[in-house]
N, C-alpha and C positions, 0 to 999 in steps of 0.2 A: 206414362203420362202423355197425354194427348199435348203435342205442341200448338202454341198460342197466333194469332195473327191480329195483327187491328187494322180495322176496316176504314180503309181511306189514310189524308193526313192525318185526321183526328179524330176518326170514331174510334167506338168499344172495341177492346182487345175478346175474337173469343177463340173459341179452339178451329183449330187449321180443317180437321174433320166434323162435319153435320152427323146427326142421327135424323131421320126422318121417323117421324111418329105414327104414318098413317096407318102402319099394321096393326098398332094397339089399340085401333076400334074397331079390328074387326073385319078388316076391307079384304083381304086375305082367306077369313075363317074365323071360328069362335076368337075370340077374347076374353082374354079374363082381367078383372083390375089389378087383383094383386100381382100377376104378375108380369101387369104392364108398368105399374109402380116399382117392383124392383127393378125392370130393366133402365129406367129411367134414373132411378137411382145407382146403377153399376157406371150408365153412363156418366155421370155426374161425380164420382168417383174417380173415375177414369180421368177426368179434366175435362170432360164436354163442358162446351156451354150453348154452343149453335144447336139449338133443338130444330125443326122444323114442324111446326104445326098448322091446324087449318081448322075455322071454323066449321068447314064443310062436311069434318070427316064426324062420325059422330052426334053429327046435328048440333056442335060446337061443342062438346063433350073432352073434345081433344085439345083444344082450347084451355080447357081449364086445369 
């Protein structure tokens, strides 16, 4: 399990490690959904909770 941190006195607690998302549109090489949806989901499994996304990637696809 991915350990926790909360951000500041009293922001959201999320996981200590990020996953960056911008590989899963593609920026890299092909993409594929489904199985940029399981990775996201293994992450979330895992304890992630700090995603890192961008409207940019995608044309805001990553975003969503």
């Amino acid at each position: 399990m991915i350990p926790q941190r909360t951000l500041g006195k009293d922001g959201p607690t999320v996981s200590a490690i990020g996953y960056g998302a911008m590989g899963l549109e593609g920026y890299y090489g092909a993409a594929d959904e489904t199985n940029a949806v399981a990775v996201l989901n293994h992450v979330l499994d895992a304890g992630g909770t700090f995603i890192d996304t961008a409207d940019a990637y995608g044309s805001g696809h990553n975003e969503t």
